[in-house]
N, C-alpha and C positions, 0 to 999 in steps of 0.2 A: 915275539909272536908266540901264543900260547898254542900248541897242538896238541890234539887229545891222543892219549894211550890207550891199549887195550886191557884184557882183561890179566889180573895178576901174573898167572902160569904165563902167560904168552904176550907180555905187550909190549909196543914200538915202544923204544925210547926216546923220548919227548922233552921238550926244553920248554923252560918257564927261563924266560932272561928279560934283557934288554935294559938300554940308558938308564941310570937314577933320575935321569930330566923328562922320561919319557909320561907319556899318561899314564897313570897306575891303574884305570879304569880297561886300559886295551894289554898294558905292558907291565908287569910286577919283577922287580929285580930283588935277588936271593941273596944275600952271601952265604959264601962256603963253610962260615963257622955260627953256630946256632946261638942264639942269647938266652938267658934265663926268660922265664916270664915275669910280667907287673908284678904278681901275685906272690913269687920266690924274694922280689926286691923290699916288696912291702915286708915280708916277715921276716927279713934281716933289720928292716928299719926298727921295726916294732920290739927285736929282742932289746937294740940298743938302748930305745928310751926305756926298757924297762930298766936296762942295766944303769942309765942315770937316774932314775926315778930310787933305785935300789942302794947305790953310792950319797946318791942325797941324802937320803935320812939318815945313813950310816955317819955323812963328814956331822951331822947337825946333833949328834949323840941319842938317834933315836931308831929304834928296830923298825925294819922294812915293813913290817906287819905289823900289827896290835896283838896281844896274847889273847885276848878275845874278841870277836865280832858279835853283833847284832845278841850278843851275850851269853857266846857261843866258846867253848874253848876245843882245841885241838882231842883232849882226854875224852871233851863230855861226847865228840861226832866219835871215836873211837870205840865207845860203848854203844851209842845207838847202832854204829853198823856191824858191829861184834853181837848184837839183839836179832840182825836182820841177816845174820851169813853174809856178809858182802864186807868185812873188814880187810884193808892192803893201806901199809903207806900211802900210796899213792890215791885211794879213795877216800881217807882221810883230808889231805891238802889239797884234794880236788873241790870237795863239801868244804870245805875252810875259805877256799877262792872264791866260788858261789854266794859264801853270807857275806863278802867285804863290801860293807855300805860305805867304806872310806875312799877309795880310790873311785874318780869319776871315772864313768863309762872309758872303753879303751877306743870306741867306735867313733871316726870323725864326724858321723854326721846323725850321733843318737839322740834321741828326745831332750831338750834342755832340763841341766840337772841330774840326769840321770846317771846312775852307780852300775861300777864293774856287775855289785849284784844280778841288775836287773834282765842281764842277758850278758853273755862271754862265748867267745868264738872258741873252737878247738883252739887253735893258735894263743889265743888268750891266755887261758888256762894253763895250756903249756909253759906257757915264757912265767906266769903268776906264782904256778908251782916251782919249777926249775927254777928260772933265775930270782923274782922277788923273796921267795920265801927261803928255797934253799941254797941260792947264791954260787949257782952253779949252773948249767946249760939248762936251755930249752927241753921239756920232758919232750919224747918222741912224740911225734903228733899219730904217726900209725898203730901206737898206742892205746890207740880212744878204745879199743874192744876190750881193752881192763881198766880203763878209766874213766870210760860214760856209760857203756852199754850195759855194766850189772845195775849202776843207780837206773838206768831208764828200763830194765827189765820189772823193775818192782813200782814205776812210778815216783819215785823218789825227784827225778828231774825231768823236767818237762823242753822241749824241744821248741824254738820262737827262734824268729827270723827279725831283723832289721830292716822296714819299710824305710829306705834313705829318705823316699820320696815326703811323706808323711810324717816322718821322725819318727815312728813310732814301732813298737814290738810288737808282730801278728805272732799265734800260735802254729805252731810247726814247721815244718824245713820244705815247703812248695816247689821252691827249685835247687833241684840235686847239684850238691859242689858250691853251692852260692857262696862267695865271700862272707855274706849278711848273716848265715845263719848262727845261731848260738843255742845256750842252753841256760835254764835256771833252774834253782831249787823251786820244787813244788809246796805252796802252802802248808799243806799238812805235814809234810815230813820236815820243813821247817819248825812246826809246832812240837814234833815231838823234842826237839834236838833243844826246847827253848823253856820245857817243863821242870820241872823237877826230874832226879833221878825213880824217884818214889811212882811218880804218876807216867811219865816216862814208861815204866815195867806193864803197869796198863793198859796204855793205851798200843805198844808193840804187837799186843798179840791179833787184835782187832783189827789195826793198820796193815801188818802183814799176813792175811786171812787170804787168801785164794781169790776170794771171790771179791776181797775187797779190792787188791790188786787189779783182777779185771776188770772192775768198775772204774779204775783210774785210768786204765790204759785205755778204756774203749771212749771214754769222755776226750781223751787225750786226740784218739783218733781221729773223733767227729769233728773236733774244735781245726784241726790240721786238714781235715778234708774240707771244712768250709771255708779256708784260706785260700787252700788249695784251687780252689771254681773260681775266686775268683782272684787268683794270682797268674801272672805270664806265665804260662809253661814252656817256653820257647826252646829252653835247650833239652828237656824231654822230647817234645817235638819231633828236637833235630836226631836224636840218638837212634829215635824209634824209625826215623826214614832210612837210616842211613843203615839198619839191619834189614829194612822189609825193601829198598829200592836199592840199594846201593850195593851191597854185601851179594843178595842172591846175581846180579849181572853181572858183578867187576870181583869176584873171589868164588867162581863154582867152584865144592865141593870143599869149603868152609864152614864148620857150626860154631854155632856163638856158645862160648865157655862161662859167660859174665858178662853182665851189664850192670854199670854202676849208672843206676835212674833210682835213686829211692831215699826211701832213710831211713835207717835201721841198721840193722848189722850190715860190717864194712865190706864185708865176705860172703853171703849166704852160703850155708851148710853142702845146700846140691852144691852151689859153683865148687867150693873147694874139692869135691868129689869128682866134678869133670874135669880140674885142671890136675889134679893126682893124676885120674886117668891117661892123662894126657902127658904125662910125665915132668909135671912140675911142681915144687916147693916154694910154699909158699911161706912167707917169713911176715913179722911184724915193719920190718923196715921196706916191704917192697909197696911201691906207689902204684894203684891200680889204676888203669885207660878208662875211658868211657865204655870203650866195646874190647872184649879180646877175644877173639876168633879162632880155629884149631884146624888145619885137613888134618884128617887120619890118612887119607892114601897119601899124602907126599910127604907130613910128616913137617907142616909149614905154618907157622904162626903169623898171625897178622893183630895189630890193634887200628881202633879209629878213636879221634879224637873229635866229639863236636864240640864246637866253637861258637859260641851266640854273646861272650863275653872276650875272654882268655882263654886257652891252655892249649893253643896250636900244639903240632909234632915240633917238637923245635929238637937239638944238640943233646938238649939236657932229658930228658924225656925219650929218647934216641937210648942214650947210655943207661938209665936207668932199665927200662925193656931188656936190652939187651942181660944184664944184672943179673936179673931177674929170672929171665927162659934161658939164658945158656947156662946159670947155675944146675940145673936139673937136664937139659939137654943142648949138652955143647955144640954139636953140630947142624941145629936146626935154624933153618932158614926163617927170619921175620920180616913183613911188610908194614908199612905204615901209611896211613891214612889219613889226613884232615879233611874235616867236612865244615862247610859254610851254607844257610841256607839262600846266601845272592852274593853277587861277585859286589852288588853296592858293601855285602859285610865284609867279603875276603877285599875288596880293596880300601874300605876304612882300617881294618889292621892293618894291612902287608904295608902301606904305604907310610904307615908309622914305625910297624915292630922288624916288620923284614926279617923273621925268627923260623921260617921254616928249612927245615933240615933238607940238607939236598938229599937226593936216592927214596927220597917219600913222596908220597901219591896227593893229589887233592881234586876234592868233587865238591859239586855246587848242585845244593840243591834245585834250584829254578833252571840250570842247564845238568838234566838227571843222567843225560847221553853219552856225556864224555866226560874222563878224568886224564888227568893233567899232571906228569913227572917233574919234580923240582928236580934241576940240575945246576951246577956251580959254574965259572968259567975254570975252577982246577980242579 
């Protein structure tokens, strides 16, 4: 029997149980120990076949990579982002990943024919650089703010999503977290990288112009807002209900620190200043929620996660939070939250993944009234 809770400071505790045989639509049963998400399984899968994809060319006496791409060498991207302030190993083998027209798309279900080029998922890129090229782990994926966000500061890569539906690549990242979303080299700074050195010197100074810049980025933005109108925003949606309907009823005296709805930097600048304030450090390896919430008077942190896909509160996510805010304050109390916008969503997951963490909260959009305490039978 599902019974609702009250509001954080003060609610009954409440039980979410009941038979594995029962309806999952009236009855949802929990285990006591949380599972990974789809999303964590798939990116173990995907390091692996890179690591055979990597072992392959190696047993057949051939390097993982080609010394050059699209006619591109590792020295000549070196010099163009040494032209542009934005040179790092890691910016280098990122632009190197990006021109590979050899290796087909990494995406199960990308346009036929289509090349790693044409679009690469953070995860991608990661496993591309770290393991295929330099034969060692996965670059960090919380990384991406030294590894995508200077080339997309100057327009240099351009931000495109995977239409499963469609096959095909729309421009910009529509829905925040998406599995689909990717990145690619941008035409033109492809062309510099494809020139001569000579004409290269050039055409840099023109290409990286101020004003040229914003002309790429605000083309960039239009193209991503016109996707945008007409892509599902569903899990924006749900993020934005569960701070204006959910948070002010069931957490008074809560403000929201961050919200990760967007695309662009992984952190904005204010957020990291509210959560300093708030007495927390934040690091490249910490995984951020959908929402992360703060009381000053009691000194209590809370996140939400919505859900219109994957990434319930589960175990793992559970320990990671915790990492995280008791790094910077040990003794602070944290709540957790799943949100769903109809129990038709939260019972197509739960009745599958059964991944939510006991001692964590869940609300339902379409029943906005009551929220609901996951408990275990231990």
């Amino acid at each position: 029997m599902l019974t609702s809770a009250g509001t954080a400071p003060a609610r009954r505790r409440a039980f979410v149980g009941g038979s594995r045989h029962h309806d999952h639509a009236s009855k949802l049963f929990f285990p006591d120990i949380g599972q990974y998400t789809c999303a964590r399984r798939s990116l173990v899968a995907l390091e692996e076949e890179v690591t055979k994809i990597r072992n392959a060319a190696l047993k057949a006496g051939r390097g993982p990579v080609p010394v050059t791409l699209q006619g591109v060498t590792k020295e000549r991207i070196r010099e163009v982002l040494a032209g542009i302030d934005r040179v790092s190993e890691e910016l280098v083998d990122v632009v190197f990943a990006l021109l590979d027209d050899q290796q087909p798309s990494w995406f199960s279900k990308a346009p036929s024919g289509a090349k790693f080029a044409d679009g690469a998922s953070t995860a991608h890129l990661a496993c591309h650089v770290g393991i295929l090229q330099r034969g060692d782990r996965k670059l960090d994926r919380e990384g991406r703010d030294y590894w995508i966000k200077p080339l997309r500061e100057v327009g240099a890569v351009n931000a495109v999503t995977l239409d499963p539906a469609r096959r095909e690549f729309v421009a910009g990242h529509p829905v925040a977290k998406s599995s689909n979303s990717a990145y690619r080299l941008a035409e033109d700074f492809k062309a510099l990288l494809q020139v001569s050195p000579k004409e290269a010197k050039t055409m840099l100074g023109s290409w990286i112009a101020e004003d040229a810049v914003r002309r790429r980025l605000d083309l960039q933005a239009k193209l991503a807002e016109h996707v945008r109108a007409a892509t599902d925003t569903k899990h924006s949606d749900l993020i934005k209900a569960s701070c204006e309907f959910y948070a002010p009823k069931f957490l008074p005296g809560f403000e929201v620190l961050y919200i990760d709805d967007g695309d662009g930097d992984r952190v904005p600048e204010d957020a990291k200043k509210r959560m300093a304030s708030a007495g927390l450090e934040l690091r490249l390896e910490d995984a951020m929620p959908d929402v992360l919430l703060y009381s000053p008077g009691t000194g209590a942190f809370w996140i939400i996660e919505a859900v219109t896909s994957d990434g319930e509160v589960d175990f793992h996510k559970v320990q990671q939070a915790k990492r995280f805010i008791h790094r910077g304050r040990p003794n602070a109390s944290i709540g957790f939250t799943t949100t769903y916008r109809s129990w038709k969503d939260a019972a197509a997951r739960q009745s599958k993944h059964k991944n939510l963490a006991p001692g964590t909260m869940l609300w339902i959009l379409e029943d906005p009234s009551r929220q609901f305490h996951v408990e275990s039978f231990e």
